[in-house]
C-alpha positions in Angstrom: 9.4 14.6 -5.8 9.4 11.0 -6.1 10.9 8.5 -3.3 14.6 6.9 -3.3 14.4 3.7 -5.7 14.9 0.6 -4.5 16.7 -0.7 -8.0 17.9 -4.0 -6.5 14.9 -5.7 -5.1 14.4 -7.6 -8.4 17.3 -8.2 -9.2 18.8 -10.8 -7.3 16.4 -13.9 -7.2 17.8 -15.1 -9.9 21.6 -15.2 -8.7 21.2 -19.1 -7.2 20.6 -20.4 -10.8 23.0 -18.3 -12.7 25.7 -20.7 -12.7 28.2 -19.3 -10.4 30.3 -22.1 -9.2 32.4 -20.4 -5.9 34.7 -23.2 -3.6 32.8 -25.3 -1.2 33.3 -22.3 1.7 32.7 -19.6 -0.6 29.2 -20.8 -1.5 28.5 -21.4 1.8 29.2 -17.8 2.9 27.7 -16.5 -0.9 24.6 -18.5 0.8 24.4 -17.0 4.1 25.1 -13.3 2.3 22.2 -14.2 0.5 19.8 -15.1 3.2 20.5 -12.6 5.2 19.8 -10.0 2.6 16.4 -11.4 1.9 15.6 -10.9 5.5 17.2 -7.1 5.6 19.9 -7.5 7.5 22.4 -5.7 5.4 25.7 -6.1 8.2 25.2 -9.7 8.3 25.4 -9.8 4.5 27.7 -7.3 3.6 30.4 -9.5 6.1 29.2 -12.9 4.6 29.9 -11.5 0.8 32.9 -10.0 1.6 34.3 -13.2 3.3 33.1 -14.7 -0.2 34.5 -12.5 -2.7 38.0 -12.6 -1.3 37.6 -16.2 -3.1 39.9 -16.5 -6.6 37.8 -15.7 -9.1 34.5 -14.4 -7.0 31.8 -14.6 -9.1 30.2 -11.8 -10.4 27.2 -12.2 -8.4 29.4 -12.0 -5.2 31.0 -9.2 -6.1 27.8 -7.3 -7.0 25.6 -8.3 -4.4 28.7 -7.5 -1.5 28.1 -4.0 -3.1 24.0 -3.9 -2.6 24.5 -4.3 1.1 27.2 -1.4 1.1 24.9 0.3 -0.6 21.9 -0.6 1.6 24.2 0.4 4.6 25.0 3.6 3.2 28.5 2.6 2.7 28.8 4.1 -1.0 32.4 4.3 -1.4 33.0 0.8 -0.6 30.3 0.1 -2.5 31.3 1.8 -5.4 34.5 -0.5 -5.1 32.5 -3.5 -5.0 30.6 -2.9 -8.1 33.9 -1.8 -10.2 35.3 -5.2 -9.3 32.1 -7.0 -10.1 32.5 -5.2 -13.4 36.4 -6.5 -14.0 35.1 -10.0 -13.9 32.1 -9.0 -16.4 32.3 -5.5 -17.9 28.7 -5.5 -19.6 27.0 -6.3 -16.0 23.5 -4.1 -16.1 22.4 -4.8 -12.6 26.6 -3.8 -11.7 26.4 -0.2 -13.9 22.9 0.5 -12.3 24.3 0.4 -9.0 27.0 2.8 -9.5 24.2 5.2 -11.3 22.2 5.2 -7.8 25.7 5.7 -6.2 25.9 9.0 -8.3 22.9 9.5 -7.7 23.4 10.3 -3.9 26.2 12.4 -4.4 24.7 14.9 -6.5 26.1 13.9 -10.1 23.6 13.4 -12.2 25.1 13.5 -15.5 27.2 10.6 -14.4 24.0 8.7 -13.1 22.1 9.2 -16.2 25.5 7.8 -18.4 25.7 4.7 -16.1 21.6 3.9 -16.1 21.8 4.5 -20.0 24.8 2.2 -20.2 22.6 -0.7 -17.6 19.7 -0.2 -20.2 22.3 -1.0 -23.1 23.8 -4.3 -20.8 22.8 -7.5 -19.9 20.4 -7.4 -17.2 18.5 -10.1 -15.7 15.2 -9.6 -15.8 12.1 -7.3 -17.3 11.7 -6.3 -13.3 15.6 -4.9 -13.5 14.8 -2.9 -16.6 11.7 -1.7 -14.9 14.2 -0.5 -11.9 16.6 1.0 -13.7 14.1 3.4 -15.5 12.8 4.1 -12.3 16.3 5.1 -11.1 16.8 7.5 -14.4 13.4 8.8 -13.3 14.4 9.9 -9.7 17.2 11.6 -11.3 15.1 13.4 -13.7 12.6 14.2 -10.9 15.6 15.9 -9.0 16.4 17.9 -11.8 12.7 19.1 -12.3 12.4 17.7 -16.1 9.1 16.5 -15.6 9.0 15.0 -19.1 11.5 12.7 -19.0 10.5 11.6 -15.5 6.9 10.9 -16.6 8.5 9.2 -19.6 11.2 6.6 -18.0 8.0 6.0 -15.6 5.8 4.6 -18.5 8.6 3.0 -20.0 9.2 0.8 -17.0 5.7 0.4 -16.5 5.3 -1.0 -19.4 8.9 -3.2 -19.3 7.0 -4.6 -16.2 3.5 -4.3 -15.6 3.9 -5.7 -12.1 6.6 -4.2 -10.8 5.0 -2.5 -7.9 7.7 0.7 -7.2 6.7 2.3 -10.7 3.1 2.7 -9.5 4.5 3.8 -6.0 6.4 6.6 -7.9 3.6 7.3 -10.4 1.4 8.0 -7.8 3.8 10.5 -6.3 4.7 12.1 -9.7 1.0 12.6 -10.5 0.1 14.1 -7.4 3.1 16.1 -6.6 3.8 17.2 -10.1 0.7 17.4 -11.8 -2.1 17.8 -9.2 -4.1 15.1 -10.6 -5.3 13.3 -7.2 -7.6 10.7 -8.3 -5.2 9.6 -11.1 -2.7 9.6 -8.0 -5.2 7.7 -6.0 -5.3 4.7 -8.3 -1.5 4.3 -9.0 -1.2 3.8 -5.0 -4.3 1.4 -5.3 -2.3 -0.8 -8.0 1.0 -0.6 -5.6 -0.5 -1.7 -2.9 -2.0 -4.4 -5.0 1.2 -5.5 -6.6 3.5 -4.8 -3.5 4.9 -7.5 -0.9 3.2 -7.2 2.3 5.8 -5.9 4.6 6.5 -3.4 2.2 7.8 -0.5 3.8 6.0 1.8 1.3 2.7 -0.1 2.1 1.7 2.3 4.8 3.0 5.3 3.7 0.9 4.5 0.2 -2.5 3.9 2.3 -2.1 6.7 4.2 -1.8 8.6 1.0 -5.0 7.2 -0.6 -6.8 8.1 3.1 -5.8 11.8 2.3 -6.7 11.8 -1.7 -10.0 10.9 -1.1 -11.0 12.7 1.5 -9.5 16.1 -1.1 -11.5 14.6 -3.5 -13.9 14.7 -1.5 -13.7 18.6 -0.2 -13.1 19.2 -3.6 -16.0 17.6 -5.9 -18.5 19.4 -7.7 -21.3 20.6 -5.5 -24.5 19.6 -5.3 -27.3 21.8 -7.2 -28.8 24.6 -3.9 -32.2 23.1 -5.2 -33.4 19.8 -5.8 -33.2 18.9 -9.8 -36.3 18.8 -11.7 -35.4 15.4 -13.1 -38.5 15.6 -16.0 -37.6 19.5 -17.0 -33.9 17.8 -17.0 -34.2 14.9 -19.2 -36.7 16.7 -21.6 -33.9 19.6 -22.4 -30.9 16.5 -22.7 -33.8 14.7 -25.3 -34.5 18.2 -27.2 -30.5 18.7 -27.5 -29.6 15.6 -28.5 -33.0 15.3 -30.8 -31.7 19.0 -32.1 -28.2 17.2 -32.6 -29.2 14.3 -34.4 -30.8 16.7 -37.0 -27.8 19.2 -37.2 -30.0 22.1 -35.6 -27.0 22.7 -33.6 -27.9 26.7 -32.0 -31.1 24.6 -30.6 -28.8 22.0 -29.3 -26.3 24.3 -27.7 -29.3 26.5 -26.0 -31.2 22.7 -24.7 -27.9 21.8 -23.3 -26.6 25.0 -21.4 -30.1 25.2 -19.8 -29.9 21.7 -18.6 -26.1 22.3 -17.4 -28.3 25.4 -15.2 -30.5 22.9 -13.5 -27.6 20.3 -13.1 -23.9 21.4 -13.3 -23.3 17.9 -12.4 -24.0 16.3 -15.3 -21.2 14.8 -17.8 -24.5 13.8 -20.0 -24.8 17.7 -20.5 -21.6 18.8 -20.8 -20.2 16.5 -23.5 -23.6 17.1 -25.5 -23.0 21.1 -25.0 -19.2 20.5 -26.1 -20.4 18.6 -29.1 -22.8 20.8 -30.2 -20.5 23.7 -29.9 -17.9 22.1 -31.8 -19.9 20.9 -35.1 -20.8 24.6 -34.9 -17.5 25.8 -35.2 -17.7 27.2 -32.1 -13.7 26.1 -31.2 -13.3 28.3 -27.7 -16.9 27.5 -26.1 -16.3 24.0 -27.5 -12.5 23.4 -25.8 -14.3 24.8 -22.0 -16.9 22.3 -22.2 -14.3 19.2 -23.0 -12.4 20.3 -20.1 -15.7 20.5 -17.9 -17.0 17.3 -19.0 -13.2 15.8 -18.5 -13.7 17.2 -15.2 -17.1 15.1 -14.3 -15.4 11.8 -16.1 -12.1 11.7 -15.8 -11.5 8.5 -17.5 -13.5 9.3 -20.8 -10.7 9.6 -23.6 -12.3 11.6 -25.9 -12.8 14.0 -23.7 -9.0 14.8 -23.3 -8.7 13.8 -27.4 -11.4 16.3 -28.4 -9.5 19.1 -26.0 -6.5 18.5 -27.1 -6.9 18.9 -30.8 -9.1 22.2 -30.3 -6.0 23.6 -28.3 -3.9 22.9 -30.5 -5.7 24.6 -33.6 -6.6 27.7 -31.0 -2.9 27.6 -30.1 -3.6 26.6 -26.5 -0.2 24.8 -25.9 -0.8 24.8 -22.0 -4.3 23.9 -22.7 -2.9 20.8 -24.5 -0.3 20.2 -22.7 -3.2 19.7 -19.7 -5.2 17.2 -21.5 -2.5 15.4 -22.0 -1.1 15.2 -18.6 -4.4 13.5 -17.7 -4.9 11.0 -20.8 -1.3 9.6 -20.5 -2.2 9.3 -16.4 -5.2 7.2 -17.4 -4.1 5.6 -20.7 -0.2 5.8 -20.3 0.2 3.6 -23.1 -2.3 5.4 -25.9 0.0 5.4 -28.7 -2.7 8.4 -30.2 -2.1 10.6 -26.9 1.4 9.7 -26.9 1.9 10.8 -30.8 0.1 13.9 -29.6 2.7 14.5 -26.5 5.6 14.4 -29.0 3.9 16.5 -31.4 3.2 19.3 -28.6 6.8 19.3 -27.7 7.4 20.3 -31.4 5.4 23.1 -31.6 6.8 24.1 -27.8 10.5 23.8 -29.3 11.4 21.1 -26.5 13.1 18.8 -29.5 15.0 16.8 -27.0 11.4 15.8 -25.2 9.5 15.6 -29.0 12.5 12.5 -29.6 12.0 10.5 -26.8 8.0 11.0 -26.7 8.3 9.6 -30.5 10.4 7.3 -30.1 8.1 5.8 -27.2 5.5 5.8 -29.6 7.0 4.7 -32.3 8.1 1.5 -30.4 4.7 0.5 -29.1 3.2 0.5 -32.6 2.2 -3.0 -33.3 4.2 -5.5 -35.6 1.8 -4.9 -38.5 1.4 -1.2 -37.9 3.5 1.7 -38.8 4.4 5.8 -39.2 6.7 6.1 -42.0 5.8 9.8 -42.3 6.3 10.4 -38.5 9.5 8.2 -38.4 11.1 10.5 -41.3 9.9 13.7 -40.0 11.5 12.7 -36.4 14.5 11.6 -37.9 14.6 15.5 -39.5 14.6 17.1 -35.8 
C-alpha cells in the first residue's frame, strides 16, 4: 500500500558533530564513506566504512552507517551484522535498532520489526526527523499487514514528531488514496511532499504524476452541472425563506425552502448544510445524517460537517457511517484532538480495544499543558 521507507535519510547529518574521534586514517575513510553516501553511491561507501570500522574501537557512527549502505545495496545480512556491532559499542542506539526493524521488515517478520521500531522509539535517536522515520517504518509494516488503523495512526504521529519531514506526506498520500479513496485529501498530501521534498527526490515524479491523475478523477468525478441553467433569484429567495424560517424555529418551512432549492441547484453546500440543519433541530436524525454527508461532499474541508455526521451516526448506530466521517476529518485535520477522541471512542463501541488505546492515547498526548480528560484517562486505563 504505502512505498518502502527510506528511515535513514535524516539520520545521518548529524554524525560529523557527534563527537566520534576515529585515528587520523580512519576519519579520513569515515569521511569519504560519508561523502559518497550523500551523493548515492552506496559501493563506494559501504568499502570506505568498512575500511574504517575495522579501526579499534569504531565509532558507533561507523559501524551504523557501514550498515545503511549494506542496506541500501540490498546486502541485509551483512547489514544486519553491521548494525549488531554498532549496537555492542552502544546498546541503546535508536537509528542502529531501526535499521534492523526495516531489515525484518524485508524478510517477512513483522513481529520482529514492530519489537525493534518500538525499542528505536524507546532509544536515543538523533533527531525529531529520525522519530518521524521510524514511525513511518512501523507504518509500512502495519500497511503490509492491512491494519489500517495503526498505519493511519504511526502516520500522524510522525507527522506531527516532524512537520517537515517530507516521506510522511509521500505515504499519507498513498494511504489516503489507496486505502480510503479519499483523492483530493490524497491530492494535497502529494502537494505538501513535493513542497517539503529535495529536488532530486526520486519520489518527486512519481508524486506529480499522481496529482496529474487525482485531478483529472476529480474531475470525471465532480458533481454535475444542473441540465438547465439556475434561476439564481428563485434560488436565493428559497435559501433567504429557509434560513428566515430557521432563524424563527419554523423548521418543516425551512426543510421544504431548502430541498426545493437543492432541486434547482444540487450544487450548492449553502443548501445542503441549511437542509441538514434544519432536519436535525427537528429531530429528523436519518434525513439529517444524508444531508451532512452531502454537504461534506460539496466542502470537504468544512469540520462540522464530518462532526455533525459523526455524532448522528453514532446515536443511529451507524458505526461505518462514523467510521467514514472520520476517515475524512482526521485526513483534513489529522491533529483534531475532538475527531481524534471520537476515533478512539468508535473503536470502543466496534470492540477494536487495542485501536481504542492507541487512538486515546494519541489524544490524550496532544492535549495542551493546561488542559486535560481525567474521566477519559480513567475510563482508558479500565480497557
Amino acid at each position: 500500500m504505502i512505498s518502502r521507507i527510506l528511515l535513514f535519510t535524516a539520520s545521518v547529518s548529524f554524525l560529523f558533530a557527534s563527537g566520534c574521534r576515529p585515528g587520523d586514517t580512519a576519519r579520513r575513510k569515515f569521511a569519504a564513506g560519508f561523502s559518497a553516501y550523500r551523493d548515492g553511491n552506496y559501493a563506494a561507501a559501504e568499502a570506505a566504512f568498512r575500511e574504517a570500522a575495522n579501526a579499534p574501537h569504531a565509532p558507533v557512527e561507523t559501524l551504523y552507517l557501514l550498515g545503511v549502505s549494506r542496506l541500501r545495496l540490498g546486502q541485509l545480512d551483512p547489514a544486519s551484522d553491521a548494525f549488531h556491532a554498532a549496537l555492542k559499542s552502544r546498546p541503546k542506539h535508536g537509528e542502529s535498532l531501526a535499521g534492523l526493524g526495516e531489515i525484518a521488515y524485508h524478510h517477512g517478520q513483522f513481529d520482529d520489526a514492530l519489537r525493534y521500531y518500538g525499542q528505536a522509539l524507546q532509544a536515543q535517536l538523533s533527531t525529531a526527523e529520525a522519530r518521524a522515520a521510524v514511525h513511518n517504518g512501523i507504518a509500512l509494516v502495519y500497511s503490509a499487514q492491512k491494519n489500517l488503523p495503526f498505519c493511519r495512526l504511526n502516520l500522524l504521529q510522525a507527522q506531527h514528531t516532524a512537520p517537515k519531514y517530507a516521506p510522511t506526506y509521500y505515504n499519507l498520500g498513498i494511504f489516503y488514496s489507496d486505502a480510503y479513496k479519499l483523492y483530493e485529501e490524497a491530492k494535497d498530501q502529494f502537494k505538501l511532499f513535493l513542497v517539503l521534498a529535495k529536488a532530486k527526490d526520486p519520489k518527486a515524479e512519481i508524486a506529480k504524476n499522481k496529482i496529474t491523475r487525482l485531478e483529472a478523477f476529480i474531475r470525471r468525478n465532480a458533481p454535475k452541472q444542473p441540465e438547465t441553467p439556475v434561476d439564481k433569484a428563485a434560488f436565493d429567495k428559497l435559501i433567504e425563506a429557509g434560513s428566515e424560517s430557521q432563524a424563527a424555529h419554523d423548521y418543516p418551512r425551512a426543510i421544504h425552502s431548502f430541498q426545493e432549492a437543492i432541486k434547482k441547484d444540487p450544487r450548492s453546500f449553502t443548501a445542503q448544510w441549511g437542509l441538514a440543519m434544519a432536519c436535525k433541530h427537528r429531530g429528523k436524525n436519518i434525513e439529517a445524517l444524508e444531508a451532512f454527508r452531502a454537504a461534506a461532499k460539496l466542502n470537504p474541508t468544512h469540520l462540522e460537517c464530518y462532526a455533525n455526521a459523526a455524532t448522528l451516526g453514532f446515536l443511529l448506530k451507524k458505526y461505518d457511517v462514523v467510521e467514514e466521517a472520520l476517515n475524512t476529518a482526521l485526513a483534513h485535520r489529522p491533529h483534531n484532538t475532538a475527531m481524534l477522541k471520537q476515533t478512539a471512542l468508535l473503536y470502543s463501541y466496534q470492540g477494536r480495544k487495542e485501536e481504542c488505546r492507541a487512538y486515546g492515547r494519541f489524544y490524550l498526548s496532544l492535549l495542551k499543558k493546561d488542559e486535560s480528560d481525567p474521566a477519559f484517562e480513567k475510563w482508558l486505563k479500565t480497557l
